[in-house]
Every structure is written in C-alpha cells, then in structure tokens.
KEBA-682319 format. One record per residue: residue number from 1; x, y, z of N, C-alpha, C, CB in turn. Coordinates in steps of 0.02 Angstrom, whole numbers, plus 50000, padded with zeros to 5 digits. Glycine has a CB too. Example, Ala and Ser with C-alpha at 12.3 -4.5 7.8 and 13.67 -1.06 7.14 Angstrom:
BEGIN
rec k=1, n_east=50660, n_north=49716, n_up=50390, ca_east=50615, ca_north=49775, ca_up=50390, c_east=50660, c_north=49835, c_up=50390, cb_east=50565, cb_north=49776, cb_up=50452
rec k=2, n_east=50642, n_north=49888, n_up=50354, ca_east=50684, ca_north=49947, ca_up=50357, c_east=50645, c_north=50002, c_up=50394, cb_east=50704, cb_north=49970, cb_up=50286
END
This chain:
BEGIN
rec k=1, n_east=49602, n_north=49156, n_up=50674, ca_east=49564, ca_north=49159, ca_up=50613, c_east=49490, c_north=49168, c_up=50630, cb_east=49575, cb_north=49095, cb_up=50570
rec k=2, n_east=49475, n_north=49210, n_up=50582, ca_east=49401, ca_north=49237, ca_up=50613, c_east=49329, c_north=49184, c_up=50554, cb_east=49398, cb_north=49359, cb_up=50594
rec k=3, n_east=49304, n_north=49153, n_up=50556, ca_east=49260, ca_north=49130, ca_up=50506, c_east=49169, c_north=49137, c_up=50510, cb_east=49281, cb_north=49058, cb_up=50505
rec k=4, n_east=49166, n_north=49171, n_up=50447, ca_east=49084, ca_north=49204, ca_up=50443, c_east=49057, c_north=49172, c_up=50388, cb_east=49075, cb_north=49291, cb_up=50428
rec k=5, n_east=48982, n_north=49156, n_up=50407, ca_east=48950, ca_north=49111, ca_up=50332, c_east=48949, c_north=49196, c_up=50298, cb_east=48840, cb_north=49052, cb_up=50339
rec k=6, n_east=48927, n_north=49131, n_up=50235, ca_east=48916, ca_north=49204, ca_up=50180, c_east=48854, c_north=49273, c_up=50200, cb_east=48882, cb_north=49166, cb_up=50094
rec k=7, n_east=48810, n_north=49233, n_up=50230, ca_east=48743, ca_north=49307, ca_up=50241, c_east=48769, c_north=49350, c_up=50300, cb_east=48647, cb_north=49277, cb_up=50271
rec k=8, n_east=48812, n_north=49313, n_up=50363, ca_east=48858, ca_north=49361, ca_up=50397, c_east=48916, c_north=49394, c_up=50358, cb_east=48887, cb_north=49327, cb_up=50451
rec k=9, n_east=48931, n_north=49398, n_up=50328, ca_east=48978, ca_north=49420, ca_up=50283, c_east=48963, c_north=49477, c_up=50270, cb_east=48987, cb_north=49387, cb_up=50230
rec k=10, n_east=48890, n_north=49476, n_up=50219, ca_east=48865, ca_north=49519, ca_up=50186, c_east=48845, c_north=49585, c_up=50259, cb_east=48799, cb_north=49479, cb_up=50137
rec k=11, n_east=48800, n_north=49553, n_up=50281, ca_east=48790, ca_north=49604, ca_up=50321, c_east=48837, c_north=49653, c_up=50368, cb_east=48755, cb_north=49579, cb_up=50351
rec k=12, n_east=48907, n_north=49608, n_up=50365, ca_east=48949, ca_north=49643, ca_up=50424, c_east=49017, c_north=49657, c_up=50379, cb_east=48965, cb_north=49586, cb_up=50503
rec k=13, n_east=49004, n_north=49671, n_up=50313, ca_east=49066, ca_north=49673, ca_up=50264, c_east=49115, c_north=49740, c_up=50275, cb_east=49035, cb_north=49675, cb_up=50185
rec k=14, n_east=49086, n_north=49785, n_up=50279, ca_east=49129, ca_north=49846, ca_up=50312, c_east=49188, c_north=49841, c_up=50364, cb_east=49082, cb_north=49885, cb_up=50348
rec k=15, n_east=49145, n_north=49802, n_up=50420, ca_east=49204, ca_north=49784, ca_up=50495, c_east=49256, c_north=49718, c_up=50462, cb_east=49146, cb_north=49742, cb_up=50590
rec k=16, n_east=49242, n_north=49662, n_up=50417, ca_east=49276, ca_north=49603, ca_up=50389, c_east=49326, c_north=49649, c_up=50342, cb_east=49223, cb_north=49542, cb_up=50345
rec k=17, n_east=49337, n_north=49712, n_up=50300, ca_east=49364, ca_north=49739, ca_up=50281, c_east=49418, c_north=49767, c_up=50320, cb_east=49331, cb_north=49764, cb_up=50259
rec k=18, n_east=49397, n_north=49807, n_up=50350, ca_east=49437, ca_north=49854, ca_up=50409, c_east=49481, c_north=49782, c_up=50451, cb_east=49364, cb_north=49911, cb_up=50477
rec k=19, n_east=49454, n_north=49712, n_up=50478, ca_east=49480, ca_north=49682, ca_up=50510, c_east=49551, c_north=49644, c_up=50462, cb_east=49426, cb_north=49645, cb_up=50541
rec k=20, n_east=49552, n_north=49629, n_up=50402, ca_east=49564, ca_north=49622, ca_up=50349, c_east=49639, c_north=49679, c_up=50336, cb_east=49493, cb_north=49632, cb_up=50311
rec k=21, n_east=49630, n_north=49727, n_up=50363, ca_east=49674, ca_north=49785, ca_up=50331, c_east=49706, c_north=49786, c_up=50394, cb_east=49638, cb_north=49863, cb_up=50300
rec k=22, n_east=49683, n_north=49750, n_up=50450, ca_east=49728, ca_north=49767, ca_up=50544, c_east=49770, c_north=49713, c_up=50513, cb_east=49677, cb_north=49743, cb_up=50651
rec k=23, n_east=49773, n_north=49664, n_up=50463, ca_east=49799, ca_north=49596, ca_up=50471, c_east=49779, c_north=49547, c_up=50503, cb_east=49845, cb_north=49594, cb_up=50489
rec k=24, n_east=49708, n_north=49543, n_up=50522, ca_east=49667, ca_north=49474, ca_up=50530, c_east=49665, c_north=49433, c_up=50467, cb_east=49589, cb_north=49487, cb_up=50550
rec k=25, n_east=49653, n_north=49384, n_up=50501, ca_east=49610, ca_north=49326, ca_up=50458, c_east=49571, c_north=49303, c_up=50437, cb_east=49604, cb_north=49297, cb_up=50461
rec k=26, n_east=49529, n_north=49326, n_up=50371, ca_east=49471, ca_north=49345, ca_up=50385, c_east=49427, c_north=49281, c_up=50332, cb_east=49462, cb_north=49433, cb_up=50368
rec k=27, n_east=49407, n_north=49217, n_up=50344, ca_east=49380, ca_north=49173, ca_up=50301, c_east=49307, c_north=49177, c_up=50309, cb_east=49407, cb_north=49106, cb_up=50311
rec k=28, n_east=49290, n_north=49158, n_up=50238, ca_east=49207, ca_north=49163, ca_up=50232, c_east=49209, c_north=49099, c_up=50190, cb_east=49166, cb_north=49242, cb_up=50189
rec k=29, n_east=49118, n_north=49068, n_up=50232, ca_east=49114, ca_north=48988, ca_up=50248, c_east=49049, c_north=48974, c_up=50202, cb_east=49102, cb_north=48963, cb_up=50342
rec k=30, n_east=49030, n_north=48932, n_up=50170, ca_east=48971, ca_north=48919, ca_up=50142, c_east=48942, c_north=48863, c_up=50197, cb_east=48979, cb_north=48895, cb_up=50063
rec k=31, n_east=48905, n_north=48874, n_up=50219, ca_east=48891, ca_north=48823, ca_up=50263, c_east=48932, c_north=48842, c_up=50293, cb_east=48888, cb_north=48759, cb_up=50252
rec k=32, n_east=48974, n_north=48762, n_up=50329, ca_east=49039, ca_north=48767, ca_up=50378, c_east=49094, c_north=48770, c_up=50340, cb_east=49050, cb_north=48708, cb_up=50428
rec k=33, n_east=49082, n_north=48758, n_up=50271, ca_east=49135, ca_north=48739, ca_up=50221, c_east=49175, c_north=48820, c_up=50211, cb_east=49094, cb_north=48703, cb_up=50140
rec k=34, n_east=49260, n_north=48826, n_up=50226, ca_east=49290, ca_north=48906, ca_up=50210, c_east=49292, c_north=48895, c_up=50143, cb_east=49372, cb_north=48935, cb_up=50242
rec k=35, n_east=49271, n_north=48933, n_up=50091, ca_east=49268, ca_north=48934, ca_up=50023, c_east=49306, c_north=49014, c_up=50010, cb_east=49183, cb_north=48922, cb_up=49995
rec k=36, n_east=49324, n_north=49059, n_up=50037, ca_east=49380, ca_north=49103, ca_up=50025, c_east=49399, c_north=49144, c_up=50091, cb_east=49362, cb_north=49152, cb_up=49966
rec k=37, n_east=49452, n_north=49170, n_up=50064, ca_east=49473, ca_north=49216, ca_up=50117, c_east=49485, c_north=49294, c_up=50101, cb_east=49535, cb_north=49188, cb_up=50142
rec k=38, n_east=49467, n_north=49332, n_up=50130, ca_east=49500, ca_north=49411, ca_up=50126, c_east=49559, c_north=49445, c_up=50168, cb_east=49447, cb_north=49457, cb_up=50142
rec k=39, n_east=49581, n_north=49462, n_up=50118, ca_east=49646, ca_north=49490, ca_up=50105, c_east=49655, c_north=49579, c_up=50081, cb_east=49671, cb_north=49442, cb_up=50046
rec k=40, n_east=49709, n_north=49621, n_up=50109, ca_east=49716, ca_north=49657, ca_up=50079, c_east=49743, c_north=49665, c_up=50033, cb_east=49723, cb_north=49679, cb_up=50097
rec k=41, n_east=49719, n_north=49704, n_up=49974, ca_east=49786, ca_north=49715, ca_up=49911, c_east=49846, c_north=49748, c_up=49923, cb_east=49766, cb_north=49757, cb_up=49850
rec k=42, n_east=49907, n_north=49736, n_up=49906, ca_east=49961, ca_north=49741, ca_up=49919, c_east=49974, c_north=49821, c_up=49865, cb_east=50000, cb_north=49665, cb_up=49905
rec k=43, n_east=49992, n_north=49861, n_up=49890, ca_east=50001, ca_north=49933, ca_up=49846, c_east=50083, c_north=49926, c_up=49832, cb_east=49979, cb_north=50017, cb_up=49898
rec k=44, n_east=50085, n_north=49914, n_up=49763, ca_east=50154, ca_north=49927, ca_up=49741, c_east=50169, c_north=50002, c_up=49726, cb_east=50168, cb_north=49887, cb_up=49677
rec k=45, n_east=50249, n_north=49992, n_up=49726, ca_east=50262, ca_north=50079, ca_up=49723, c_east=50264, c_north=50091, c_up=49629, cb_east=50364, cb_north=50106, cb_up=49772
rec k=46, n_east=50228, n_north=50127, n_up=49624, ca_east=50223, ca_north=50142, ca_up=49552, c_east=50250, c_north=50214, c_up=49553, cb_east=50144, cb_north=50134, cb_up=49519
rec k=47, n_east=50296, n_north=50191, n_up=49506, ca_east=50336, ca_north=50283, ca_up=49491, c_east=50333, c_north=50304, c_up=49415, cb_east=50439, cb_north=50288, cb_up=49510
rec k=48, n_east=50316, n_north=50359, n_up=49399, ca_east=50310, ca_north=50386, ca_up=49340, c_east=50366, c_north=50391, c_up=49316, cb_east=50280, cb_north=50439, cb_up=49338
rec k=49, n_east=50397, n_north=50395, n_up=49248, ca_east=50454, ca_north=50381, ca_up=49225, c_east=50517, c_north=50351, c_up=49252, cb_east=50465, cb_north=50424, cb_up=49209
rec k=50, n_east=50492, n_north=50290, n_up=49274, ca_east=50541, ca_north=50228, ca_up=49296, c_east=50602, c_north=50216, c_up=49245, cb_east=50497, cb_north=50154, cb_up=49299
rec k=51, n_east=50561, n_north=50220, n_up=49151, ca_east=50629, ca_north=50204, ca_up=49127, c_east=50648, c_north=50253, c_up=49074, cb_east=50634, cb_north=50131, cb_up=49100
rec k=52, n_east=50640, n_north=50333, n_up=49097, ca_east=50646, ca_north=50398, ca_up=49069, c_east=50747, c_north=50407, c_up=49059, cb_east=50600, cb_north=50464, cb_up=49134
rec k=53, n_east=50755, n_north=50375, n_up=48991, ca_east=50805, ca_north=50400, ca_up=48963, c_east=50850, c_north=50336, c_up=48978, cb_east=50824, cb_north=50472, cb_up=48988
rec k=54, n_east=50815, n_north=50261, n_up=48984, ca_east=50852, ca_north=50219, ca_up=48992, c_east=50828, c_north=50171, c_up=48900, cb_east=50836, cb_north=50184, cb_up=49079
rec k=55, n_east=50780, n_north=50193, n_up=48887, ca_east=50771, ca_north=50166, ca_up=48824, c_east=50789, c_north=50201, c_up=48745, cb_east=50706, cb_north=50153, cb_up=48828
rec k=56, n_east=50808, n_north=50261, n_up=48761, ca_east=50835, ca_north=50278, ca_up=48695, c_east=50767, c_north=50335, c_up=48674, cb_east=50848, cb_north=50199, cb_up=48637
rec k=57, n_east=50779, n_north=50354, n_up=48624, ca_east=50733, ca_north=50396, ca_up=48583, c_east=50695, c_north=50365, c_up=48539, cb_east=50765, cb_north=50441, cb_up=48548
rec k=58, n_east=50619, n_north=50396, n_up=48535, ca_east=50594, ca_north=50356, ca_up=48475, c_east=50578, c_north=50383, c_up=48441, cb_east=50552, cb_north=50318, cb_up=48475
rec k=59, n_east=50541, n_north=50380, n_up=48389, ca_east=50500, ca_north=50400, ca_up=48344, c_east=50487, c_north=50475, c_up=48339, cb_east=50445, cb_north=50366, cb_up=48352
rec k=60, n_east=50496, n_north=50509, n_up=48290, ca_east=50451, ca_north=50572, ca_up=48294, c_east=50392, c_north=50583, c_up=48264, cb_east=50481, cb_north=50622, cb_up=48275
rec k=61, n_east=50344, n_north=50559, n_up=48291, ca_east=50277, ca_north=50537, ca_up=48251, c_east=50252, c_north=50592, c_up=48220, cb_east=50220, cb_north=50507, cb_up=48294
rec k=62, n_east=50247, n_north=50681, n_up=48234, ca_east=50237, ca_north=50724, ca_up=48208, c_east=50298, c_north=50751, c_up=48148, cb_east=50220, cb_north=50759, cb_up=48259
rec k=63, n_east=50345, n_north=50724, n_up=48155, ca_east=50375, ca_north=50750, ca_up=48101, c_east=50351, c_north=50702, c_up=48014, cb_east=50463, cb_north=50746, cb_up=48126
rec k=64, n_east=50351, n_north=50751, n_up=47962, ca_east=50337, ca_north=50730, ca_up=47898, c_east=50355, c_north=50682, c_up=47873, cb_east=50348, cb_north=50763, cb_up=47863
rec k=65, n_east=50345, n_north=50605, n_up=47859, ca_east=50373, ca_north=50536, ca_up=47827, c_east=50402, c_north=50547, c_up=47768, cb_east=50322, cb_north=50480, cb_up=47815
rec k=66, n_east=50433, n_north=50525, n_up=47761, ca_east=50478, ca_north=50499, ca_up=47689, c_east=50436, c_north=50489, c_up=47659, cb_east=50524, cb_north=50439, cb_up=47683
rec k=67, n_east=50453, n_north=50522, n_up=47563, ca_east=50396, ca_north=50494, ca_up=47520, c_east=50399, c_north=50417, c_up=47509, cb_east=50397, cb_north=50529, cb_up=47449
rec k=68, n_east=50452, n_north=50364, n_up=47518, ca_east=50437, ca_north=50294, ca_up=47506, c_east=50393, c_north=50284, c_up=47561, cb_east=50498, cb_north=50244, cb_up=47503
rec k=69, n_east=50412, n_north=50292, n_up=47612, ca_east=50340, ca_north=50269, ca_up=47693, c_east=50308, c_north=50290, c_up=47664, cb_east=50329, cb_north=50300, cb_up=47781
rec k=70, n_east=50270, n_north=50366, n_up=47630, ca_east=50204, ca_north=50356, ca_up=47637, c_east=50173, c_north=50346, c_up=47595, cb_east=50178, cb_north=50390, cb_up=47659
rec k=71, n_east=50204, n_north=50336, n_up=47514, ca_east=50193, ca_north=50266, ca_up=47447, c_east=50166, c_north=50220, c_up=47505, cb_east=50284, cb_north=50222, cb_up=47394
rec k=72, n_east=50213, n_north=50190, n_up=47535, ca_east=50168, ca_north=50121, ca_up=47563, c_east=50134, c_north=50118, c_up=47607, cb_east=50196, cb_north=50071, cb_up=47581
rec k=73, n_east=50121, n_north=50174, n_up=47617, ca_east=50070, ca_north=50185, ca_up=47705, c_east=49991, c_north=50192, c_up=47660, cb_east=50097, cb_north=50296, cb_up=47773
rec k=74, n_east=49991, n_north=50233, n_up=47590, ca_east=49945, ca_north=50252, ca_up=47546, c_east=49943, c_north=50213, c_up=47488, cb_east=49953, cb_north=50313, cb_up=47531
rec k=75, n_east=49956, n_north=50150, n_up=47489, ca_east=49954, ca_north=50083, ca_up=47458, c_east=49980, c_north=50080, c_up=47389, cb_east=49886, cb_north=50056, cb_up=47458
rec k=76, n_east=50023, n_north=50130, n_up=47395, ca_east=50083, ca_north=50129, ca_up=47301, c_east=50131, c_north=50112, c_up=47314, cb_east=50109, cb_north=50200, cb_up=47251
rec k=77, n_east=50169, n_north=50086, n_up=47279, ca_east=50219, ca_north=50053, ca_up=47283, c_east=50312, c_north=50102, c_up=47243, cb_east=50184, cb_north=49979, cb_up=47243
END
C-alpha cells in the first residue's frame, strides 16, 4: 500500500492514477490520518438493445388518438 498526504497527491496525481489502474494501492492521508483511497472504476459491459423484443410492443405515439383520448387529453369530457 502506497500512502501520500493530500499536497503530494495533488502534485503527483497523474502517476497515483496510472498506479491505481496497474492495481496498486493507492491511499491518501490528511496528516498521517488515510482519509480515502483510489480506485479504478470498474467498466461494465453495456450493450445496446439488451431487451430488444423481450418486452413486447408499445405505443404508437405518431399514430392519430381516439376521439375519447383526446376529449380528455384537451380537457372535455
């Protein structure tokens, strides 16, 4: 575990990054006190249409409403 006060931190934040992303340990100290640590963010796999054709059909928002919908969309009853 590697530990830097906060004004070393600042100044050497680039290399605490990069050391950070090898999988070091990278804590930052106020005083002597470790008050956090850095970490890399974890990249999840994000896929574009994950649930394409598992939910059904919806809405056809461009097609023309029913005259009762749009009585009540246009506040008549």
């Amino acid at each position: 575990m590697q530990q830097f006060t906060i004004h070393a931190a600042k100044t050497n934040l680039s290399k605490l990054i990069e050391a950070a992303l090898r999988g070091e340990e990278v804590v930052i100290a106020k005083g002597s006190k470790p008050v956090v640590r850095l970490v890399p963010v974890v990249k999840g796999a994000f896929k574009v249409g994950l649930l394409k054709g598992k939910l059904g059909t919806g809405p056809d928002f461009f097609e023309p409403m029913e005259e009762d919908d749009l009585d009540l969309w246009e506040g008549g009853r």
